[in-house]
N, C-alpha and C positions, 0 to 999 in steps of 0.2 A: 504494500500500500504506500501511496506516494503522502505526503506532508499534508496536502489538501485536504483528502480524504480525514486523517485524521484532527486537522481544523474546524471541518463540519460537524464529524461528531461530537468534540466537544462542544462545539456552541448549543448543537443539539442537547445533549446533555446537563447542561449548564442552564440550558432555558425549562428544563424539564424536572431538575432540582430543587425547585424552590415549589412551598405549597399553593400560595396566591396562584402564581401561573398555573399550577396544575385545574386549581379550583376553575380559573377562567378557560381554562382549554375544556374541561368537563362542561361547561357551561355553552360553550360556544359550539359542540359536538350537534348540538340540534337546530345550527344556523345562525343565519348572525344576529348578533343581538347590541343594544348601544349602551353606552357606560354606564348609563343611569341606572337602566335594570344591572348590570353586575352588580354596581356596587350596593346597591338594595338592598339582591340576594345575598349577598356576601358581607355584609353590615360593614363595610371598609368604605374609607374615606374617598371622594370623585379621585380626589391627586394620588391617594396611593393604586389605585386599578390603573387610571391612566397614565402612570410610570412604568406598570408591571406591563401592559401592553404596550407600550412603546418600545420596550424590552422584547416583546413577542416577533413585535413587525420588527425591528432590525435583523431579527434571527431568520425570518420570513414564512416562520407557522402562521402569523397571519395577517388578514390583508381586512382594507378599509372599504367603504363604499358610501358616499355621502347622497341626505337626499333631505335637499335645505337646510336648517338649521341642525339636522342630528345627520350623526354619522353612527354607523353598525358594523361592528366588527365581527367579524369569522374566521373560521379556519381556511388559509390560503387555498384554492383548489388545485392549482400549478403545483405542489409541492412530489418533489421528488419521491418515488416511487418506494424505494429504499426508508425513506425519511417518516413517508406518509405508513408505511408499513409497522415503525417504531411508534410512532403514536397512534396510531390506532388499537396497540396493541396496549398500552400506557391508559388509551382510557378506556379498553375495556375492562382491565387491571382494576381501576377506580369504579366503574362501574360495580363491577362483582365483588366489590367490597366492601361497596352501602350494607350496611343493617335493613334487615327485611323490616318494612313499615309494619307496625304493630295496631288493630284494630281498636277502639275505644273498649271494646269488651275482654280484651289484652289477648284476642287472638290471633296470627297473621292471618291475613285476608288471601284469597285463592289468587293466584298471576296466570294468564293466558302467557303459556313461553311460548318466545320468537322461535320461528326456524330460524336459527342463523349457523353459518357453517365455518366450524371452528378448526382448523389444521392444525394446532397440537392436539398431539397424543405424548401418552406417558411412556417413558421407556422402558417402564415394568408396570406391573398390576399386582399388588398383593389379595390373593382370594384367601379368605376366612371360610373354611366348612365350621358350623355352629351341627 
Protein backbone atom coordinates (compact mmCIF):
# COMPACT_ATOMS: atom_id res chain seq x y z
CA UNK A 1 0.00 0.00 0.00
CA UNK A 2 1.33 3.21 -1.17
CA UNK A 3 1.39 6.59 1.78
CA UNK A 4 -2.06 7.78 0.26
CA UNK A 5 -3.93 4.89 0.99
CA UNK A 6 -2.89 4.85 4.34
CA UNK A 7 -3.61 8.85 4.66
CA UNK A 8 -7.22 8.03 3.80
CA UNK A 9 -7.67 5.78 6.21
CA UNK A 10 -6.66 7.58 8.90
CA UNK A 11 -8.65 10.41 8.23
CA UNK A 12 -11.33 7.82 7.88
CA UNK A 13 -10.61 6.61 11.19
CA UNK A 14 -10.08 9.70 13.00
CA UNK A 15 -13.51 11.13 11.61
CA UNK A 16 -15.10 7.92 12.85
CA UNK A 17 -13.48 8.04 16.42
CA UNK A 18 -15.05 10.51 18.15
CA UNK A 19 -18.95 9.84 19.59
CA UNK A 20 -20.78 13.23 18.36
CA UNK A 21 -19.70 12.36 14.74
CA UNK A 22 -20.71 8.85 15.19
CA UNK A 23 -24.03 10.08 16.65
CA UNK A 24 -24.41 12.57 13.59
CA UNK A 25 -23.54 9.97 10.84
CA UNK A 26 -26.21 7.44 12.70
CA UNK A 27 -28.58 10.33 12.35
CA UNK A 28 -27.95 11.36 8.91
CA UNK A 29 -28.13 7.36 7.66
CA UNK A 30 -31.90 8.00 6.87
CA UNK A 31 -31.18 11.21 4.80
CA UNK A 32 -30.30 14.55 5.02
CA UNK A 33 -31.38 16.35 7.70
CA UNK A 34 -30.26 20.33 8.99
CA UNK A 35 -28.58 21.33 12.06
CA UNK A 36 -31.36 22.25 13.93
CA UNK A 37 -32.86 18.84 14.12
CA UNK A 38 -29.26 17.36 15.06
CA UNK A 39 -28.78 19.27 17.49
CA UNK A 40 -32.37 18.98 19.07
CA UNK A 41 -31.97 15.34 18.91
CA UNK A 42 -28.62 15.27 20.39
CA UNK A 43 -29.35 18.11 23.14
CA UNK A 44 -25.79 19.63 21.81
CA UNK A 45 -25.17 23.13 21.29
CA UNK A 46 -25.92 24.66 17.11
CA UNK A 47 -21.72 25.60 17.26
CA UNK A 48 -20.78 22.23 18.72
CA UNK A 49 -22.62 19.94 15.75
CA UNK A 50 -21.72 22.52 13.20
CA UNK A 51 -17.95 22.05 14.07
CA UNK A 52 -18.33 18.25 14.32
CA UNK A 53 -19.80 18.55 10.70
CA UNK A 54 -17.59 20.71 9.35
CA UNK A 55 -15.06 18.19 10.52
CA UNK A 56 -17.26 15.50 8.43
CA UNK A 57 -17.25 17.53 5.18
CA UNK A 58 -13.45 18.19 5.08
CA UNK A 59 -13.09 14.28 5.47
CA UNK A 60 -15.95 14.05 2.79
CA UNK A 61 -18.52 11.59 4.45
CA UNK A 62 -20.52 14.21 4.00
CA UNK A 63 -21.86 16.62 1.80
CA UNK A 64 -24.32 19.86 1.91
CA UNK A 65 -27.30 20.81 0.00
CA UNK A 66 -28.84 24.29 0.41
CA UNK A 67 -32.42 25.35 -0.03
CA UNK A 68 -32.94 29.03 1.04
CA UNK A 69 -32.23 29.94 4.22
CA UNK A 70 -31.56 26.17 5.67
CA UNK A 71 -29.17 23.97 4.60
CA UNK A 72 -29.29 19.79 5.05
CA UNK A 73 -26.68 17.62 5.58
CA UNK A 74 -26.18 13.99 4.52
CA UNK A 75 -24.08 11.23 3.89
CA UNK A 76 -21.92 12.00 0.73
CA UNK A 77 -23.23 9.71 -2.04
CA UNK A 78 -19.95 9.84 -4.27
CA UNK A 79 -18.02 8.25 -1.42
CA UNK A 80 -15.66 5.69 -2.37
CA UNK A 81 -16.79 2.33 -2.54
CA UNK A 82 -14.16 0.91 -0.05
CA UNK A 83 -14.97 3.83 2.30
CA UNK A 84 -18.75 3.67 1.84
CA UNK A 85 -18.36 -0.02 2.75
CA UNK A 86 -16.44 0.85 6.40
CA UNK A 87 -19.30 2.90 7.26
CA UNK A 88 -21.84 1.24 6.59
CA UNK A 89 -20.70 -1.28 8.36
CA UNK A 90 -19.88 1.26 11.48
CA UNK A 91 -23.52 2.16 11.45
CA UNK A 92 -24.92 -0.94 11.34
CA UNK A 93 -22.57 -1.76 14.28
CA UNK A 94 -24.50 1.29 16.04
CA UNK A 95 -27.55 0.36 14.86
CA UNK A 96 -27.46 -3.28 16.47
CA UNK A 97 -26.42 -1.97 19.56
CA UNK A 98 -29.57 0.38 20.41
CA UNK A 99 -31.26 -1.32 23.45
CA UNK A 100 -34.42 -2.91 22.36
CA UNK A 101 -37.30 -0.15 23.07
CA UNK A 102 -39.05 -1.20 26.06
CA UNK A 103 -43.03 -1.17 26.20
CA UNK A 104 -44.94 1.16 28.99
CA UNK A 105 -46.14 -2.28 30.22
CA UNK A 106 -42.18 -3.18 30.58
CA UNK A 107 -42.45 -5.58 27.77
CA UNK A 108 -40.46 -5.39 24.25
CA UNK A 109 -42.95 -4.77 21.62
CA UNK A 110 -42.98 -7.20 18.56
CA UNK A 111 -40.34 -5.77 15.32
CA UNK A 112 -41.20 -6.63 11.60
CA UNK A 113 -37.29 -7.73 10.68
CA UNK A 114 -35.84 -6.34 7.58
CA UNK A 115 -34.62 -8.79 4.84
CA UNK A 116 -31.48 -7.26 4.72
CA UNK A 117 -28.55 -9.30 3.40
CA UNK A 118 -25.62 -9.50 5.70
CA UNK A 119 -22.17 -11.10 4.22
CA UNK A 120 -20.46 -11.89 7.41
CA UNK A 121 -20.47 -15.07 8.66
CA UNK A 122 -18.74 -16.48 11.75
CA UNK A 123 -15.62 -18.58 11.33
CA UNK A 124 -16.96 -21.03 13.76
CA UNK A 125 -20.25 -21.91 15.29
CA UNK A 126 -20.35 -23.23 18.63
CA UNK A 127 -23.56 -25.82 18.82
CA UNK A 128 -24.60 -26.75 22.52
CA UNK A 129 -26.67 -30.25 22.47
CA UNK A 130 -28.92 -29.57 25.91
Amino acid sequence: MNDTVFAELEKLFLALSDQTRLRLLSLMSGGEVSVGYLADTLGESQPKISRHLAYLRGTGLVSTRRDGKWIYYGIDESLDRDVRRVLDTTLASIRYAQPAPVAEDGRSPQFEVEDEIDDWSPSEIEVYLL
